[in-house]
C-alpha positions in Angstrom: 8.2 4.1 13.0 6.9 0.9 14.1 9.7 -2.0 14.9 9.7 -5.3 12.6 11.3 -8.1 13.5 15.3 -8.4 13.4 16.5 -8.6 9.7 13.4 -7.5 7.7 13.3 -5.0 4.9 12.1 -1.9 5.9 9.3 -1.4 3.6 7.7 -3.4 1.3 8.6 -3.4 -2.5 11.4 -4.7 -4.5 15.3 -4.0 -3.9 16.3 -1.8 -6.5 19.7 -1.0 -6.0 22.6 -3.1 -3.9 25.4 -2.8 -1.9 27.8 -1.5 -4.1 31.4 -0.8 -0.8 34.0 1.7 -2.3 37.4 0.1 -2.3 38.6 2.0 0.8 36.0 2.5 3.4 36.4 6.1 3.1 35.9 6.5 -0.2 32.3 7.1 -2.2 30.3 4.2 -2.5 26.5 2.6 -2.3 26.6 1.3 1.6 23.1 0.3 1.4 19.8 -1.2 -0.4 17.7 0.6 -2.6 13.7 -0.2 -2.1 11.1 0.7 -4.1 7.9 2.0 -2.0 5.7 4.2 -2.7 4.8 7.7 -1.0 2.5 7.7 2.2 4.1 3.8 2.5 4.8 2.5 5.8 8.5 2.4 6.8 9.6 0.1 9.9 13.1 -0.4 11.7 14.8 -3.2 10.3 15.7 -4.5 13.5 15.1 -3.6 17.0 17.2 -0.7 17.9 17.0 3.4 19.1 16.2 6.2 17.3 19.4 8.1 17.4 18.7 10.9 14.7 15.7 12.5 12.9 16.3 15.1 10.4 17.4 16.2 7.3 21.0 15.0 5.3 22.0 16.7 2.2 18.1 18.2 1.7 16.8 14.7 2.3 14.6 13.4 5.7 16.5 10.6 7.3 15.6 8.5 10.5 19.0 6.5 11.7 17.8 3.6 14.1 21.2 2.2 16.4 21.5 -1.5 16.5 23.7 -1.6 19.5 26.7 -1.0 17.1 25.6 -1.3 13.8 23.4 1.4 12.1 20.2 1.8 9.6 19.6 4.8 8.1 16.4 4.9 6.7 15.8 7.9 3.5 13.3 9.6 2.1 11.2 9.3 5.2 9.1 11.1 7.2 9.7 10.6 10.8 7.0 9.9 13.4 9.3 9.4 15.6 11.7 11.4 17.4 15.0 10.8 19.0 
């Protein structure tokens, strides 16, 4: 995963879906963006950051990148990285 600059999207395509909080931060609820991309598409951190986690979530591949605090969590993705 290469790194983009802080604040970037991730990929590039139209935002599909938005942040959507659940009333109660444990509740369900959309925490994140929705991009369209397409398969075989390149995928960059959003900011710079770690890898802390490659693998899969619920059946889906997910590469989370640590901020120094603050998370992404990128999915569908194949990782090319490792943590």
């Amino acid at each position: 995963m290469a790194r983009a600059s802080d604040g970037t999207l991730p990929l590039a395509g139209p935002v599909v879906g938005s942040f959507d909080p659940p009333r109660e931060r444990w509740n369900a609820g959309h925490r994140g963006v929705d991009i369209a991309g397409s398969p075989g598409g390149e995928v960059v951190a959003p900011a710079a950051g770690v890898v802390s986690f490659t693998g899969a979530v619920a059946g889906r591949e997910v590469v989370v990148v640590d901020h120094g605090g603050v998370r992404s969590t990128l999915e569908p993705v194949e990782a090319l990285v490792s943590q």
